[in-house]
N, C-alpha and C positions, 0 to 999 in steps of 0.2 A: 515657274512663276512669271508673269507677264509686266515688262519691264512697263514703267509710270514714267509718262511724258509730261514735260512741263511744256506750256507756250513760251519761248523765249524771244525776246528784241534782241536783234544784233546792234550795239550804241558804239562801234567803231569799229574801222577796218586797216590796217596798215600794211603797206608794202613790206616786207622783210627781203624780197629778192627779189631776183625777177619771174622765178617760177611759185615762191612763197610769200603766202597771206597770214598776217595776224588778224584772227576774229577774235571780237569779245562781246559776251552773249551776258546778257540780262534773265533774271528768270522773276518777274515782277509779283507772283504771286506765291512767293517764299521770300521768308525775310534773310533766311540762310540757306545759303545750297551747300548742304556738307559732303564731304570728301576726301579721299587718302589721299597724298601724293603719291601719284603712278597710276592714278584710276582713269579709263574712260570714260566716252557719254556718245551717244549715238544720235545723230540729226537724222529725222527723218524726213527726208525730201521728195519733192513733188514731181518726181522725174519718171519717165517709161521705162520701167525697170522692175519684173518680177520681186528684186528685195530694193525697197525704197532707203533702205537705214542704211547709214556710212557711220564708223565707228573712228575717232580718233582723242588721244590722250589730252585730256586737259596742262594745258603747258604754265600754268598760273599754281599758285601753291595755294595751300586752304588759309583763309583770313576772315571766315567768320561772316563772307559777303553774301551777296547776289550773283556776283559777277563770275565770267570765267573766262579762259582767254584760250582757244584750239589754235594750235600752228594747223595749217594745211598746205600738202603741193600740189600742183595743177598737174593732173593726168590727163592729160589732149586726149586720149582713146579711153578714158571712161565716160560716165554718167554723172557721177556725183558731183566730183570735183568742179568742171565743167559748168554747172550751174552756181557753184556757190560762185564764182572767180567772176561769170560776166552775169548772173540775175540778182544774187543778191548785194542789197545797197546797206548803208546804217539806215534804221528802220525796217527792215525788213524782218517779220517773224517766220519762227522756226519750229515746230517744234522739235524737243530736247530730252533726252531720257535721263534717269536718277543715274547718278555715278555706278559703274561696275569695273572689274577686273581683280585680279588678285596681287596685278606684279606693281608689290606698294614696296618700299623701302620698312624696313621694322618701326613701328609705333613707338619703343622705348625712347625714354629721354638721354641716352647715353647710347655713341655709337662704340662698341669694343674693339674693332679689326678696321685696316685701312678698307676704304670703298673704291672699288674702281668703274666707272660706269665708260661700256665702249658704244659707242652706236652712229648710226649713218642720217644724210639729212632730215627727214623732222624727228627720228627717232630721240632727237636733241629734247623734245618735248617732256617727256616723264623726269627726265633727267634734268633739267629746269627747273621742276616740279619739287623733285627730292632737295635740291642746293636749296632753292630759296626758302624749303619747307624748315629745312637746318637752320639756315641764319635766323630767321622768325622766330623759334621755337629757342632759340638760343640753346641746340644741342652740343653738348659734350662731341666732342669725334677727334677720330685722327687722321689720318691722309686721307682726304678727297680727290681723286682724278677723275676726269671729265677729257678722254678721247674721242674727237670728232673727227670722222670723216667724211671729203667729199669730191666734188671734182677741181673746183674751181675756186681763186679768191673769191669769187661774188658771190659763190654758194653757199659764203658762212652763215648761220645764224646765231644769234645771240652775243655777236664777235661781243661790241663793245659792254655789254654789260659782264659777258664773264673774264675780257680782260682786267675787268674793273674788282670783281670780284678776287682777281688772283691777287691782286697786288692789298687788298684788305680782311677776304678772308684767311685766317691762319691754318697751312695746311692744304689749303685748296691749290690744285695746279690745270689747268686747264689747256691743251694740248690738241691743233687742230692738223691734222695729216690731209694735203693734196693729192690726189691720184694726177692732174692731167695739167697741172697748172706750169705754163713755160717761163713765165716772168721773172728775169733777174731780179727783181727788187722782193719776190717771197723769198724769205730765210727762215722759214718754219721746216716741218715736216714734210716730206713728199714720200707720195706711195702709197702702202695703204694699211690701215691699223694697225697690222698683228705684230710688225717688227717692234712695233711701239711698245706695248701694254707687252712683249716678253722681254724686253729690254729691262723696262722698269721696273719689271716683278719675276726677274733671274735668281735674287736671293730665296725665291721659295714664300718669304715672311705668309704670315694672315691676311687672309683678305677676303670679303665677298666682291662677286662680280657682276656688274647687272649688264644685259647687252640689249640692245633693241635698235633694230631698222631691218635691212633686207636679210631673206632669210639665208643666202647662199654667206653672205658674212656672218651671220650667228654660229650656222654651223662650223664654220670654220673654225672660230675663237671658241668655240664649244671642246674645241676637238684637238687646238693648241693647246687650251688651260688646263684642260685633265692630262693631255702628253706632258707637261711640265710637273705635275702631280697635284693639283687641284680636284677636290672633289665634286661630283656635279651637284651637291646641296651646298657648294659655295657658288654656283653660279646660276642667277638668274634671266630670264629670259622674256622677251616681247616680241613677235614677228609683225611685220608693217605690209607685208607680201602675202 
């Protein structure tokens, strides 16, 4: 079935880093753009390029709007990216496909097992998506983690709203791991995910796991969580690669 594009306005852009853009896209000819948290949407672009569509997760939770908000990072040796970063301005339209994917967080009003979400930089996006989709929705749950990794302090995203989040939502922990950073003044994590998320989850307990960013980390964490005894219909998955 042939995915339905809207016209969308882009009504603002913001720096998140220096290799990452926050878009947020209008779709003026719907009064609501509905959507799961964890779905994507596809821009299809004006670019020389046998597939013009570039596919990324909506980083904004459903609110019943118009609006939506895509993290992207700038890939110097692609096509897509590349255009949005230096052609497109606010004002500039796009068109934008109806939400797809399947790697949603469960629909139930009540979360039953802790949730662990692991992923790499903008793979943060779905994962954004599901936290804020919670506190909105005012779901029941119990442990939320939110493992981030990346290379650098400047590479975080979302620092300050999900350190704000840890210290108000209950349950939420959000835990950001360095690979490459040398600054004495980080006292976080350093290294790279896996130590992490098996530390935390040594006792075994319940839990689903959602993972999303590059694929050589998925697999990884694919292949610790079932070695530790995790089944693979507890853990979910997103490739960004």
């Amino acid at each position: 079935m042939p995915y339905h594009f809207y016209n969308s306005e882009v009504i603002d852009i913001i720096d998140e880093n220096p290799l990452v853009k926050r878009f947020f896209f209008r779709m003026p000819e719907v009064e609501h753009f509905n959507f799961g948290a964890g779905q994507f949407v596809m821009l299809d672009l004006p670019i020389d390029s046998k597939i013009k569509t570039r596919s990324y997760s909506i980083a904004s939770a459903p609110d019943g709007s118009n609006v939506i908000e895509l993290l992207i990072s700038l890939n110097p040796e692609g096509l897509g990216t590349p255009y949005l970063f230096k052609e497109v301005k606010v004002g500039s339209r796009i068109l934008l496909s109806q939400p797809a994917g399947k790697f949603m967080q469960p629909s139930s009003n009540n979360v039953e097992t802790d949730i662990c979400m692991i992923c790499t930089g903008t793979g943060m996006a779905p994962f954004r998506s599901f936290v804020d989709d919670i506190v909105n929705r005012k779901v029941p749950h119990k442990n939320i983690d939110v493992i981030f990794g990346c290379r650098y302090e400047k590479d975080i995203i979302y620092r300050k709203e999900m350190e704000e989040l840890a210290k108000t939502l209950p349950g939420f922990r959000y835990t950001v791991v360095l690979s490459r950073e040398q600054s004495p003044t980080w006292q976080g994590e350093k290294g790279y995910v896996h130590p992490v998320y098996e530390k935390m989850f040594a006792d075994k307990r319940p839990a689903m796991f959602y993972l999303c960013g590059w694929k050589v980390m998925i697999k990884e964490a694919r292949d610790r969580l079932m070695a530790m005894g995790y089944d693979k219909k507890q853990i979910k998955f997103e490739l960004y690669d």
